[in-house]
C-alpha positions in Angstrom: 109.9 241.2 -58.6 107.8 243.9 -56.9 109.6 244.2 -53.6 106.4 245.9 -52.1 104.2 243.0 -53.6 106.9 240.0 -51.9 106.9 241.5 -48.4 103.0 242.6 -48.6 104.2 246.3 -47.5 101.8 248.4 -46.0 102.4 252.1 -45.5 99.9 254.0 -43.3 100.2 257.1 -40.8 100.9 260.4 -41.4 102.6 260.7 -44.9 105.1 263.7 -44.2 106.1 262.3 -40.9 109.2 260.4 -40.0 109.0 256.6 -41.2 108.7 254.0 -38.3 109.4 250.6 -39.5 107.1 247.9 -37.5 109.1 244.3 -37.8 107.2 240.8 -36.7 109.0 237.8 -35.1 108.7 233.8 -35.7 106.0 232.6 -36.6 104.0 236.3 -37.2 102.9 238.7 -38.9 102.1 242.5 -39.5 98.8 242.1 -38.1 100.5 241.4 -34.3 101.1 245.7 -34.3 97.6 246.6 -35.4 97.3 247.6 -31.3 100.3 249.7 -32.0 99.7 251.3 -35.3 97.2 254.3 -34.1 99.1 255.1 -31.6 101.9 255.9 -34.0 99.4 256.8 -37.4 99.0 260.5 -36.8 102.6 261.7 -36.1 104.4 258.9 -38.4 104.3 257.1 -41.1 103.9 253.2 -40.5 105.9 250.4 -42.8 104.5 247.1 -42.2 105.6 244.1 -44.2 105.7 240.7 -44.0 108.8 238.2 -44.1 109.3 236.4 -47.1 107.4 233.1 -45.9 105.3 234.8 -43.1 101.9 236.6 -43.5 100.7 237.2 -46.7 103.8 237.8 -48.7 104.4 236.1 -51.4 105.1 232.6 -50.6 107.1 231.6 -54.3 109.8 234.2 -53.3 111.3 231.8 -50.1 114.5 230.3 -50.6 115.9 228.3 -48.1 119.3 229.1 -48.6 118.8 233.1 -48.3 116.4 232.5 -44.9 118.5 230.0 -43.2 120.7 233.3 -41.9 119.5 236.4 -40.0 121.3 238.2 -43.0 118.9 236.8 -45.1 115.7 238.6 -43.1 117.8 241.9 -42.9 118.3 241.8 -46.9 114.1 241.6 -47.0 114.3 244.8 -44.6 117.1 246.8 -46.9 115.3 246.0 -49.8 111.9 247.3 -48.6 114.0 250.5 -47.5 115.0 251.2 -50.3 111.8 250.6 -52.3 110.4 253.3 -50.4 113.3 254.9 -50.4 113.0 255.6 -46.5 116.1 257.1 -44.8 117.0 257.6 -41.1 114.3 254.8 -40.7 113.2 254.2 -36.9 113.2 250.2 -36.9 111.0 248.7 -34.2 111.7 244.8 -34.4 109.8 242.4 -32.0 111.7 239.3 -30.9 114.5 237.9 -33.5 113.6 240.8 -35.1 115.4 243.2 -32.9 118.5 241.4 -34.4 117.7 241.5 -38.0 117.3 245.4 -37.0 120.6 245.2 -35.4 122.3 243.5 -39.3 119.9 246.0 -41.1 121.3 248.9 -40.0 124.7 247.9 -40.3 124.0 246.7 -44.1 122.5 249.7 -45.2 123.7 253.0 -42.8 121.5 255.9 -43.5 118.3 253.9 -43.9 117.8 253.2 -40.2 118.5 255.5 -38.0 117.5 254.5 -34.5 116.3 250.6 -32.9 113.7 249.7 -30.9 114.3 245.9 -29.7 111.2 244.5 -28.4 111.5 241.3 -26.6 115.2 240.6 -28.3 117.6 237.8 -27.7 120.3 237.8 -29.9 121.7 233.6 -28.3 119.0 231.6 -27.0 121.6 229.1 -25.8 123.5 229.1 -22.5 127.0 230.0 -22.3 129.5 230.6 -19.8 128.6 233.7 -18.3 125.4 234.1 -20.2 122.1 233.2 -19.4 120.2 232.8 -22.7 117.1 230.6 -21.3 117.4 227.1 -23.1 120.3 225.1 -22.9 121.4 223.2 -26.1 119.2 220.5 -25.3 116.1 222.0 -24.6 116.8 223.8 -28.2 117.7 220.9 -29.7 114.4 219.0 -28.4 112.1 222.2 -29.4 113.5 222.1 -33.0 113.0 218.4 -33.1 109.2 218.5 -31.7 108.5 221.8 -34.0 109.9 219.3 -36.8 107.8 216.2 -36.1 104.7 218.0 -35.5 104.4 221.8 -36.3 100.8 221.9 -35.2 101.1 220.3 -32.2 104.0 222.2 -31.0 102.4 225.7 -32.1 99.5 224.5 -30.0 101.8 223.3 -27.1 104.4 226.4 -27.2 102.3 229.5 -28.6 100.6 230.0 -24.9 103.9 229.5 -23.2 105.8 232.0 -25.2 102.5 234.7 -25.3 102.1 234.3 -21.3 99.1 235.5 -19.8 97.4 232.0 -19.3 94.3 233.9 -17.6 93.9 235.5 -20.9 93.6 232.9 -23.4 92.3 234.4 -26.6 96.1 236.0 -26.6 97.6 232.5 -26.8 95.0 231.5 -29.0 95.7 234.1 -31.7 99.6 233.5 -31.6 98.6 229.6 -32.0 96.4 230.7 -34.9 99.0 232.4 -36.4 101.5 230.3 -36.0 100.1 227.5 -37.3 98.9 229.6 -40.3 102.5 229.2 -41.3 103.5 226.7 -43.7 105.3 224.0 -42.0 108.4 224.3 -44.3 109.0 227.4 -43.6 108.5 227.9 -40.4 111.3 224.8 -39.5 113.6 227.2 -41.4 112.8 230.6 -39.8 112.7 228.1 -36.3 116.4 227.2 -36.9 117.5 230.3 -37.9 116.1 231.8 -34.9 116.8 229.7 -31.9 120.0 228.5 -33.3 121.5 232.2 -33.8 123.8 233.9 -32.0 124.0 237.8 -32.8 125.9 238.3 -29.5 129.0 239.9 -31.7 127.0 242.2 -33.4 125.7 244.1 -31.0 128.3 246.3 -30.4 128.6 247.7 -34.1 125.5 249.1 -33.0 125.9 253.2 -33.6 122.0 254.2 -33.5 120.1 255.5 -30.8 118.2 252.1 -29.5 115.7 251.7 -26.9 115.1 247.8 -25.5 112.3 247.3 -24.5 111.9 244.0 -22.1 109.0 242.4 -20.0 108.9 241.7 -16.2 108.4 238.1 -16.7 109.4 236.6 -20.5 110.6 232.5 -20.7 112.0 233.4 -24.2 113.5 236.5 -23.3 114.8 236.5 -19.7 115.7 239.6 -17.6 119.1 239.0 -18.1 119.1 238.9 -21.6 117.8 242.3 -21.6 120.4 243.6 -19.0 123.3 242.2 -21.3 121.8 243.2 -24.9 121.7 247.0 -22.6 125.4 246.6 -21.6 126.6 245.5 -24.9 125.3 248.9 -27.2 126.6 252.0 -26.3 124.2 254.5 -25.3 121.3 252.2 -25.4 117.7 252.3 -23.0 116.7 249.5 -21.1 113.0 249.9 -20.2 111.2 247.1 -17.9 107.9 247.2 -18.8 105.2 246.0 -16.2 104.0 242.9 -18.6 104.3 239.3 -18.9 105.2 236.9 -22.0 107.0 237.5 -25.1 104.5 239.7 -26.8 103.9 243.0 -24.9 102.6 245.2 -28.0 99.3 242.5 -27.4 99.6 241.7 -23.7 100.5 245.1 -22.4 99.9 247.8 -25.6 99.3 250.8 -23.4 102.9 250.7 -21.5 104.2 249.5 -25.0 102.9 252.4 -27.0 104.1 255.0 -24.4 107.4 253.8 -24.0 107.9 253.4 -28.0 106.3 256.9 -28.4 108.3 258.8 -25.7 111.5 257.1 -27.5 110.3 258.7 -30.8 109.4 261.5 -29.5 113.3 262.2 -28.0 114.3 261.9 -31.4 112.6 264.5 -33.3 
């Protein structure tokens, strides 16, 4: 199978420039960094793709038994690394995808070579001496709801996660494309990302890696941030001055800048 064709890989930006890998989360697609691409097209050059099941990648391509693991998302991101043969890859991953960055990197060294974690939570779940958001009930009763009625709950939880009530056409477009994913799907990519826990992994973590969390987030708490920060060696904690779980749409300028001065320590 064409790997380009299954993940619906788009490669813009400045050809000769270092690659810069631009991950969606649940429920998503490519089209939620179109606010971030120019800021990054003239310097870089820009991977988009879809998830196998997200977007407009090719839909026949999902098994559940590959996507019902993290590991399963990272393969889709090794794959399309290697396709275009991309090395010392800067991963930007919003959401769960700051984890699937995190097993990426470890399954292919060399390919990435740095992390930015936008938004990331790698438990969603409580535990003693962590503060993940949910506790295993309220995750237990979001899967169910997301279960019985996908398009109600994508109506119901799209605004809460984006934030920003006084600007509705944000909620609106994550409800849109939410519920633009097929139901099937998305209960699998639902379970594998709120019932994950990623919490181990962090520490093989060898990359530069920048986080990047909001001010106010009720998926991704401040704590979550300050604890993903302690656990990688070396890593950037950034608080940027935004609200919700989707900063790249709610806040782009303070998301760009802090993304680009990252980069730009790199070279």
């Amino acid at each position: 199978m064409d790997i380009l064709r299954r993940n619906n890989v788009t490669v813009t930006g400045n050809p000769s420039g270092p690659a810069v890998v631009l991950a969606h989360g649940f429920g998503c697609d490519q089209n939620m960094w179109r606010l971030t691409v120019p800021a990054l097209a003239d310097a870089y050059r820009v991977v988009l793709f879809d998830y196998v099941g997200s977007g407009r990648s090719d839909l026949s391509a999902f098994r559940e038994e590959r996507y019902a693991v993290l590991d399963g998302y990272a393969q889709d991101v090794v794959e399309v690394c290697e396709a275009l043969d991309l090395r010392e890859a800067v991963f930007v991953g919003h959401s769960v995808s700051a984890m699937v960055g995190v097993l990426a990197a470890r399954q292919a060294p060399g390919r990435v070579g740095a992390l930015v974690m936008v938004a990331p939570s790698p438990c969603y779940i409580d535990d003693d001496g962590y503060r993940g958001g949910f506790s295993a009930q309220d995750i237990d009763e979001l899967l169910a709801s997301l279960e019985a009625n996908y398009l109600g709950w994508s109506a119901a939880m799209a605004p809460v996660i984006m934030g920003n009530p006084e600007r509705p056409e944000l909620g609106e477009e994550l409800t849109n494309s939410f519920c633009a994913t097929e139901p099937d799907i998305a209960r699998v990519f639902a379970r594998t990302t709120f019932l994950s826990d990623s919490r181990g992994d962090l520490k093989t973590v060898d990359v530069p890696t920048l986080i990047l969390e909001c001010a106010q987030d009720v998926i991704a708490p401040r704590e979550v941030g300050a604890f993903v920060h302690a656990q990688i060696p070396g890593s950037t904690l950034v608080t940027l001055d935004a609200t919700g779980h989707c900063p790249q749409l709610s806040a782009p300028e303070a998301t760009n800048r802090a993304i680009t001065d990252f980069l730009a320590e790199l070279r």
